[in-house]
mmCIF file of the C-alpha atoms, coordinates in Angstrom:
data_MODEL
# 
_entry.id   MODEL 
# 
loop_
_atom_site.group_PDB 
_atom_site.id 
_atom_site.type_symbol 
_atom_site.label_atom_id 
_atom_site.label_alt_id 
_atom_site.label_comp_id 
_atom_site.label_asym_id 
_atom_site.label_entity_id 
_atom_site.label_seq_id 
_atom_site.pdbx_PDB_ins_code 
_atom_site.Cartn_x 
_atom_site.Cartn_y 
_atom_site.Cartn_z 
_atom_site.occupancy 
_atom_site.B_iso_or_equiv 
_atom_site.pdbx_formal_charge 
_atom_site.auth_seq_id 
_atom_site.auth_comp_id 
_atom_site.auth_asym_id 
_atom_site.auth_atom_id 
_atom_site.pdbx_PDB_model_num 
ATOM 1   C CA . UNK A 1 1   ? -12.491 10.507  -26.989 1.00 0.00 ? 1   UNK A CA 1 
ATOM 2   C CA . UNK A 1 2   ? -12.659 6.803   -26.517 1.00 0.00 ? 2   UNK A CA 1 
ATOM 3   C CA . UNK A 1 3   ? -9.010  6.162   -25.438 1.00 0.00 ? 3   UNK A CA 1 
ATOM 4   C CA . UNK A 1 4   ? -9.859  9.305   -22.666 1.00 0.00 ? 4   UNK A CA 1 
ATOM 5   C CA . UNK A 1 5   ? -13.135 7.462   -21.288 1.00 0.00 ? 5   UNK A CA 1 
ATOM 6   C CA . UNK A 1 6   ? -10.937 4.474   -21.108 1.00 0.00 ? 6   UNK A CA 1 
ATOM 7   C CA . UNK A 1 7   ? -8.557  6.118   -19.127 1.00 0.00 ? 7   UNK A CA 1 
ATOM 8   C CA . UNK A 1 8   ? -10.713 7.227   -16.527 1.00 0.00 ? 8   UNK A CA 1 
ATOM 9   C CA . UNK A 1 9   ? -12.420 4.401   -16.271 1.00 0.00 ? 9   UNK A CA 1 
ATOM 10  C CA . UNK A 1 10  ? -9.643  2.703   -14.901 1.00 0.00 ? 10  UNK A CA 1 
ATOM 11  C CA . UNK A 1 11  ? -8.181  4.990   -13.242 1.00 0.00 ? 11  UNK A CA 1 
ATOM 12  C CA . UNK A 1 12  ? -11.951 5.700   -11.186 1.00 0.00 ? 12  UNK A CA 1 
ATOM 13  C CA . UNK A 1 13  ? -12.013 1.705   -10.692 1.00 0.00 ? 13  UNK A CA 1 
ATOM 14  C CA . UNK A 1 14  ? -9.446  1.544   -7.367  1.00 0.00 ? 14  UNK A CA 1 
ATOM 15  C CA . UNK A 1 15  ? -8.163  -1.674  -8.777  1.00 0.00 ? 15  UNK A CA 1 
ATOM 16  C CA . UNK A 1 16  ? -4.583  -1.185  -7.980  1.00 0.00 ? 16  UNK A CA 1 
ATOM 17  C CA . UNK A 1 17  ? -4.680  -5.109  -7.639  1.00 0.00 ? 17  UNK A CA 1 
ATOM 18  C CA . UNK A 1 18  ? -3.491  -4.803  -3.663  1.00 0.00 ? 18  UNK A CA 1 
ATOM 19  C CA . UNK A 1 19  ? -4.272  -7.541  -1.240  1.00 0.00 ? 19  UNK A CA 1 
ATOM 20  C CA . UNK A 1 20  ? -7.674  -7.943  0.404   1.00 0.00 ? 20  UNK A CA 1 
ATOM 21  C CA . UNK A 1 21  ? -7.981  -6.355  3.667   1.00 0.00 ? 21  UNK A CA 1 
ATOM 22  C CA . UNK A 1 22  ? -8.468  -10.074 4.780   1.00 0.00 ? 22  UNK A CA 1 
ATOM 23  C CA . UNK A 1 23  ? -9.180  -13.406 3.024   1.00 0.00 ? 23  UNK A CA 1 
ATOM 24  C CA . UNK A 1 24  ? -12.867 -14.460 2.611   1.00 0.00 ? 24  UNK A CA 1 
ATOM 25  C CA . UNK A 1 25  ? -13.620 -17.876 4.436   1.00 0.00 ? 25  UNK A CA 1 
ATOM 26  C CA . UNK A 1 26  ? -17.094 -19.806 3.666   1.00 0.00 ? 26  UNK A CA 1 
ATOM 27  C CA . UNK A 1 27  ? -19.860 -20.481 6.740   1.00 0.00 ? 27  UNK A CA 1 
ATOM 28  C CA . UNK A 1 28  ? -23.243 -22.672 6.040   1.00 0.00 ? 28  UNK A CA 1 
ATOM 29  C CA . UNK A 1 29  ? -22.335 -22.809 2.088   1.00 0.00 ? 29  UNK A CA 1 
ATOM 30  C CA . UNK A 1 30  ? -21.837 -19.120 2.037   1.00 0.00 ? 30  UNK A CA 1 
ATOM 31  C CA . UNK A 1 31  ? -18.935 -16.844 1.510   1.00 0.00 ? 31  UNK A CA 1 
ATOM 32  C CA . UNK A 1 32  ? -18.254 -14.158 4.417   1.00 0.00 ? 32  UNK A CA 1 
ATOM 33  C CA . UNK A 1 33  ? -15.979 -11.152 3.021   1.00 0.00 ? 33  UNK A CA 1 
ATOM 34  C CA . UNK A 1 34  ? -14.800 -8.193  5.185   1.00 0.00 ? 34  UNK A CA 1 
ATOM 35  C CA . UNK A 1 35  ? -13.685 -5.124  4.014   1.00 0.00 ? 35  UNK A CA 1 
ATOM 36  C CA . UNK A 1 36  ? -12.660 -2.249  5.822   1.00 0.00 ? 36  UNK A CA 1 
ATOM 37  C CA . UNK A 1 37  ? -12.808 1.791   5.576   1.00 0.00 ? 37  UNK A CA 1 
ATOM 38  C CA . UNK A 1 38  ? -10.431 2.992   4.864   1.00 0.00 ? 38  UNK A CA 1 
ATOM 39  C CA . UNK A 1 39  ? -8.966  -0.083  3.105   1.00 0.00 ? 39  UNK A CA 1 
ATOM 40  C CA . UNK A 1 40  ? -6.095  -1.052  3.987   1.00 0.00 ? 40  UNK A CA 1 
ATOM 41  C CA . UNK A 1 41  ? -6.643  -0.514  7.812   1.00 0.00 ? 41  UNK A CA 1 
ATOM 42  C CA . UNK A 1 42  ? -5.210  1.412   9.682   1.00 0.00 ? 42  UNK A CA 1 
ATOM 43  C CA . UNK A 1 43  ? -4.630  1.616   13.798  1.00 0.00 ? 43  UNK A CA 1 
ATOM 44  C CA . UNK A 1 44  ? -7.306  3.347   15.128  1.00 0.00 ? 44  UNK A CA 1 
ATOM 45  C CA . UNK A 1 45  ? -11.107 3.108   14.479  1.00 0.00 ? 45  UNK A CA 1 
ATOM 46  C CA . UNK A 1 46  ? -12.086 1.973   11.414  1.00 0.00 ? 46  UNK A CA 1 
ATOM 47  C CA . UNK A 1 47  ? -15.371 0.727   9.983   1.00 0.00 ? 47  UNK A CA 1 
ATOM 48  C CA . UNK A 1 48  ? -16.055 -2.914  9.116   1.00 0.00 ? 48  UNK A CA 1 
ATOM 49  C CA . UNK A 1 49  ? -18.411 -4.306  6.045   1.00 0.00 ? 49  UNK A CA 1 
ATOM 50  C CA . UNK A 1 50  ? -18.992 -7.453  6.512   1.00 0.00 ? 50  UNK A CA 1 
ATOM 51  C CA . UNK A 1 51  ? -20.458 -9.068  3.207   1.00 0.00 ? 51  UNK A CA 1 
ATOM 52  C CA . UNK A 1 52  ? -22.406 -12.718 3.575   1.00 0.00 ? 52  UNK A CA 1 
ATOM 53  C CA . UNK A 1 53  ? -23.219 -14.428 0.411   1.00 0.00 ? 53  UNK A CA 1 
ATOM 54  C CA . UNK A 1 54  ? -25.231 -17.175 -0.475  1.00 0.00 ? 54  UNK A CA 1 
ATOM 55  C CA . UNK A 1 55  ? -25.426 -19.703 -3.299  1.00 0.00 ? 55  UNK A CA 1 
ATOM 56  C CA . UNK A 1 56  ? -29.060 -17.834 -3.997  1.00 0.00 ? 56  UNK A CA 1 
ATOM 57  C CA . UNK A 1 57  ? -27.362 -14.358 -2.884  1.00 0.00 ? 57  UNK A CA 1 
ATOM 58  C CA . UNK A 1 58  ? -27.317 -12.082 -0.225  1.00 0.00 ? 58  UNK A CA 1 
ATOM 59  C CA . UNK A 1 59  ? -27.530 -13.496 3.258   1.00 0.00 ? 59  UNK A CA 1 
ATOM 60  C CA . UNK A 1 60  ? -29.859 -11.617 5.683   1.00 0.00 ? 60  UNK A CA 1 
ATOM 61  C CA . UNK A 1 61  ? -31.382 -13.847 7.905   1.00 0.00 ? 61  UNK A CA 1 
ATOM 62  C CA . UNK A 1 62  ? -28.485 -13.595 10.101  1.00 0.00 ? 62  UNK A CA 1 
ATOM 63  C CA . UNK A 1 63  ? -27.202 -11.445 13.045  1.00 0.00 ? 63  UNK A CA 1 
ATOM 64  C CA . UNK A 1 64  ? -23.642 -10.463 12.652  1.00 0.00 ? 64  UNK A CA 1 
ATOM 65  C CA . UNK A 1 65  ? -21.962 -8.948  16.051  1.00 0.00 ? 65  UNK A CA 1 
ATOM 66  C CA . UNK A 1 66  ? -18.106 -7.771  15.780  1.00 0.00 ? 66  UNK A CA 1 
ATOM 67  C CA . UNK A 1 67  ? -15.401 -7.265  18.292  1.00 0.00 ? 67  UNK A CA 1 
ATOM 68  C CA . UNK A 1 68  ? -11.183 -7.286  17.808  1.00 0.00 ? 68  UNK A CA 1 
ATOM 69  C CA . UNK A 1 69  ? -10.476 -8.317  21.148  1.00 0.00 ? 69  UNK A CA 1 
ATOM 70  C CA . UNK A 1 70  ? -11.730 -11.385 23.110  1.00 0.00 ? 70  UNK A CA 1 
ATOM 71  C CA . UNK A 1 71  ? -11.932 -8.904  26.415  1.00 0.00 ? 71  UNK A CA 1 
ATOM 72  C CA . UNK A 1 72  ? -14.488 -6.850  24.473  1.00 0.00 ? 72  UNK A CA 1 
ATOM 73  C CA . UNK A 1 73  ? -18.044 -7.368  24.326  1.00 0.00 ? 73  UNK A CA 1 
ATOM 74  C CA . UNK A 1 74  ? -19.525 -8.446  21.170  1.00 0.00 ? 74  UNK A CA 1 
ATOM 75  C CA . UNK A 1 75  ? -21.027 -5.437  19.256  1.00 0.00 ? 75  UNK A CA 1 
ATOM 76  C CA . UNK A 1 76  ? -24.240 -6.088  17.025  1.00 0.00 ? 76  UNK A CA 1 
ATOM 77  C CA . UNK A 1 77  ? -23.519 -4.798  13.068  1.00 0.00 ? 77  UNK A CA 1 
ATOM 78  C CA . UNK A 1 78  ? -25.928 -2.991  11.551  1.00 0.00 ? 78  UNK A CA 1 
ATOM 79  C CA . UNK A 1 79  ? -27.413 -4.727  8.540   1.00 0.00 ? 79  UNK A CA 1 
ATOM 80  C CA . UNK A 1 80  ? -27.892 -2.563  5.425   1.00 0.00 ? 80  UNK A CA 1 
ATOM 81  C CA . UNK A 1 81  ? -31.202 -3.455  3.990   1.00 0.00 ? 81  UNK A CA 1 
ATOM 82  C CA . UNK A 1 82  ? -31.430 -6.911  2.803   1.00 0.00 ? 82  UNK A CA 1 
ATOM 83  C CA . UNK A 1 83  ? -28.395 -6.906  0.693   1.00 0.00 ? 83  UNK A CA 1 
ATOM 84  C CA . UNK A 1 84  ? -26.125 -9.039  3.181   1.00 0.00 ? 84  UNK A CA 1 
ATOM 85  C CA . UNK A 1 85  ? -23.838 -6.349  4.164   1.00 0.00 ? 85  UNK A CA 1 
ATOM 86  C CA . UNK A 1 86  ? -23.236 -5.411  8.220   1.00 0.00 ? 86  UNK A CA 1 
ATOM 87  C CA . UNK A 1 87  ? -21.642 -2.689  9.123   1.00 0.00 ? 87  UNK A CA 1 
ATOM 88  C CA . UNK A 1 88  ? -19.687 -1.517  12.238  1.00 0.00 ? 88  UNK A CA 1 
ATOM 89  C CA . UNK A 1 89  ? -16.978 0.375   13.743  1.00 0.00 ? 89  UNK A CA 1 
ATOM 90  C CA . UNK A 1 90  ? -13.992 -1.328  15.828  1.00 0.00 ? 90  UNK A CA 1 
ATOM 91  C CA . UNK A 1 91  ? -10.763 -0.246  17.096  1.00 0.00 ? 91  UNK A CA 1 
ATOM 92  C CA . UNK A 1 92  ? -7.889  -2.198  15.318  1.00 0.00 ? 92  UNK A CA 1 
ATOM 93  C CA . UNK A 1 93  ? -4.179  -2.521  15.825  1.00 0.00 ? 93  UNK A CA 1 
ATOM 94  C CA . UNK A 1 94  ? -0.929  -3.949  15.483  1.00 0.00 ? 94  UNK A CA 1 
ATOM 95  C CA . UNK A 1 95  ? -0.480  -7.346  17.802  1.00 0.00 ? 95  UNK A CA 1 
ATOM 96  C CA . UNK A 1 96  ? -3.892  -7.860  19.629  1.00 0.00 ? 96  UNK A CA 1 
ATOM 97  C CA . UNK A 1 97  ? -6.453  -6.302  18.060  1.00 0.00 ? 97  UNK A CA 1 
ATOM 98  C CA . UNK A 1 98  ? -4.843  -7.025  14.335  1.00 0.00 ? 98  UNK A CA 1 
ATOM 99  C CA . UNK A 1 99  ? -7.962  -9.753  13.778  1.00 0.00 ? 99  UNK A CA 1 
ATOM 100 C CA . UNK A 1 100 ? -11.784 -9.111  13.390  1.00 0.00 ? 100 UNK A CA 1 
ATOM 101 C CA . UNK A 1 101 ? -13.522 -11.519 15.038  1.00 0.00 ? 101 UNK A CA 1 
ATOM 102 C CA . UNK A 1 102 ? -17.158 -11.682 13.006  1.00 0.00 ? 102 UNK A CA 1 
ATOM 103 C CA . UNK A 1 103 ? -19.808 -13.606 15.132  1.00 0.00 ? 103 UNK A CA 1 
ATOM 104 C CA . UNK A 1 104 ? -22.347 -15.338 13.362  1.00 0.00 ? 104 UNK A CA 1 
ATOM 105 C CA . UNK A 1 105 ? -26.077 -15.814 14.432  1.00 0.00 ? 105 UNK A CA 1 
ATOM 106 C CA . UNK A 1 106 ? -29.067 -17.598 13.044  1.00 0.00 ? 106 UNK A CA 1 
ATOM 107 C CA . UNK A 1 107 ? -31.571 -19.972 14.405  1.00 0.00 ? 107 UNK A CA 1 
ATOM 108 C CA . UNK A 1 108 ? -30.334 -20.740 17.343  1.00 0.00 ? 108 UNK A CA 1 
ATOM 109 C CA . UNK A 1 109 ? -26.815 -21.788 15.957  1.00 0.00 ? 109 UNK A CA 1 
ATOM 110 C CA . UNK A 1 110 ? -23.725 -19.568 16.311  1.00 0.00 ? 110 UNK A CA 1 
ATOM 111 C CA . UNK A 1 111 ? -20.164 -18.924 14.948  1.00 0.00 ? 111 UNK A CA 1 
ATOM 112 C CA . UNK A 1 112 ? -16.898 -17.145 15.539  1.00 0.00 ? 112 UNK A CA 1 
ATOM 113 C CA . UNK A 1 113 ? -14.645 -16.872 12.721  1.00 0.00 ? 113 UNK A CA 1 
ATOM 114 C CA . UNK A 1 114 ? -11.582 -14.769 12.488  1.00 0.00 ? 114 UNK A CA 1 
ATOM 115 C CA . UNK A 1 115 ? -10.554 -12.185 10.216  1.00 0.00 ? 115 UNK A CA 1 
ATOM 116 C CA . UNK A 1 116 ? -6.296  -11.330 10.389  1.00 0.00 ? 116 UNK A CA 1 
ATOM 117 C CA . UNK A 1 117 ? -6.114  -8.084  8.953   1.00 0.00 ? 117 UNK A CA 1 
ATOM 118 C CA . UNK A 1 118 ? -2.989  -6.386  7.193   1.00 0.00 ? 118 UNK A CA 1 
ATOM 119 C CA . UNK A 1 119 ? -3.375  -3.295  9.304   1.00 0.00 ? 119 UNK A CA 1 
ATOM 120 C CA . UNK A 1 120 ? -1.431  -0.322  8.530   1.00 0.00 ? 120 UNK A CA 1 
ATOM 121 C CA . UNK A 1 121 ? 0.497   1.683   11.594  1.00 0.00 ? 121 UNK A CA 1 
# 
């Protein structure tokens, strides 16, 4: 019984040990994570999570806009709760539009920083 609850733990947890669907990168002391849906991404639409952490937690005094193209407007996330996490959907492919650009917003101060995703064809 134990050795079978062990077994499906893992194989439930998704940890196939693949690489991020980009690298994390800090802004004001805290760390900025994106993950995608589906993960890896893939051309098309996909959806966008972006994940801002603090030293004391979950960042949510923010306002996070998204776009993969620097001809596109920006387009506002929607923040989930007060758990840090913005979401959004973008269209994402090979060459161009192959990095999230994640615009950052709070008092008054902005920032751009760039995502380079390992999209999928």
């Amino acid at each position: 019984m134990g050795l079978s609850l062990l077994l499906l733990l893992a194989a439930c947890s998704g940890g196939d040990g693949s690489a991020p669907d980009a690298q994390p990168q800090m802004w004001q002391g805290a760390e900025v994570r994106v993950e995608s849906r589906p993960s890896p991404p893939r051309e098309g639409v996909n959806e966008f999570l972006v994940i801002v952490t603090g030293k004391r937690g979950p960042v949510h005094d923010i306002m996070v806009s998204v776009r993969t193209d620097t001809n596109d407007s920006w387009v506002q996330a929607i923040q989930d709760g007060e758990v840090g996490v913005y979401r959004r959907a973008a269209r994402v492919g090979t060459g161009g539009r192959s990095v999230l650009q994640v615009q950052i917003k709070r008092n008054g101060a902005e920032e751009v920083l760039l995502f380079p995703l390992n999209v999928v064809p």
